[in-house]
C-alpha positions in Angstrom: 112.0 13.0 54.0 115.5 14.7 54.1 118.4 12.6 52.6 121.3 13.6 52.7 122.7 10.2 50.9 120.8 11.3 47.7 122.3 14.8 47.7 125.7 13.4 47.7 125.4 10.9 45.2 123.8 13.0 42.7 126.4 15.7 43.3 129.1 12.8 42.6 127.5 11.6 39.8 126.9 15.0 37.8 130.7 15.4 38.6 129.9 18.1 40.7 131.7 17.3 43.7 135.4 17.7 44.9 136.6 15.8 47.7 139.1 15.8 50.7 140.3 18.8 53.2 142.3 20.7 51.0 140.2 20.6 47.9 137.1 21.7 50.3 139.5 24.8 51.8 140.3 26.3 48.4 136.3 26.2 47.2 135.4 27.3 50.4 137.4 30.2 50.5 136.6 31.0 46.9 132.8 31.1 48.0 131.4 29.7 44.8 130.0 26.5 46.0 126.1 24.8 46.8 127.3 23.3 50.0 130.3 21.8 52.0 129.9 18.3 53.9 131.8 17.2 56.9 132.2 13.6 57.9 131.2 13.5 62.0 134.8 12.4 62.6 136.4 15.3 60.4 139.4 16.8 62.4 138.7 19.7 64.7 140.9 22.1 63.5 140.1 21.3 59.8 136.6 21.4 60.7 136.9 25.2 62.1 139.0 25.9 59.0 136.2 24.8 57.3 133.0 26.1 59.2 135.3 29.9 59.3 135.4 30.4 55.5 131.6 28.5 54.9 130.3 31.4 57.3 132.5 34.0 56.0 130.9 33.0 52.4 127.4 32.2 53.5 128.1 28.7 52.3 126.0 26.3 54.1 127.6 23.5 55.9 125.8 19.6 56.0 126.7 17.8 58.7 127.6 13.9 57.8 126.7 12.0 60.9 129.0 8.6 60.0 132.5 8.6 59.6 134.5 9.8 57.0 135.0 6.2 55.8 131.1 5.7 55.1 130.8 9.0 53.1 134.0 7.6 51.5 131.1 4.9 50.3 128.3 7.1 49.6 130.6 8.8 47.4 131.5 5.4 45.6 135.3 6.0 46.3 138.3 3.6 47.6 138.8 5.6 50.4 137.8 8.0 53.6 136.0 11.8 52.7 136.3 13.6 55.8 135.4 16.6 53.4 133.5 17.5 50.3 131.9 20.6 48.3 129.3 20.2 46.0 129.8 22.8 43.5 126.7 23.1 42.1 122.8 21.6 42.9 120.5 20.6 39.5 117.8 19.5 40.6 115.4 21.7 42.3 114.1 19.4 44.9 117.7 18.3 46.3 118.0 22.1 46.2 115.1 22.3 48.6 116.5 19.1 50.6 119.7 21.2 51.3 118.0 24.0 52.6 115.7 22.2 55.2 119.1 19.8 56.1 121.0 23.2 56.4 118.0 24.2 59.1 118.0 21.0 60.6 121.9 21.4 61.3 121.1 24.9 62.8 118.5 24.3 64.9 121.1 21.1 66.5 
């Protein structure tokens, strides 16, 4: 089974993760990054920001289906993510789980 909880929280905890709209933007555009993560309730025109560059780059794009405040608390932080990169995946089987969510959010 596909969790997308337990390829956030290992990206957080390798350090491996940068948060918020801006931060997302400038690793996005950049290109070097394992995967960007929207919150469902990220704003719209942040979100196409977003989705433009992650195309542009072949980055693939999880979405988050709570808010922004909940993967505020799967990233163990004091406040809302409507945005995140994870810069880089270790492990090979969350590399595997990002793939098949990556389908999953395709095929939607």
């Amino acid at each position: 089974m596909v969790d997308i909880n337990r390829v956030i929280q290992s990206a957080v905890k390798s350090g491996k993760a940068f948060y918020g709209i801006n931060q997302s933007v400038k690793a996005v555009e950049a290109g070097k990054i394992a995967a960007l993560v929207l919150a469902d309730n990220c704003p719209s025109e942040s979100r196409k920001i977003l989705e433009g560059y992650a195309a542009q780059s072949s980055v693939p794009v999880l979405n988050y289906t709570n808010t922004n405040h909940e993967l505020g608390i799967a990233c163990h932080k004091p406040f809302s993510i409507s945005a995140m990169v994870i810069r880089e995946i270790a492990e090979t089987e969350l590399g595997l789980e990002v793939k098949e969510l990556t389908k999953k959010t395709n095929e939607s």
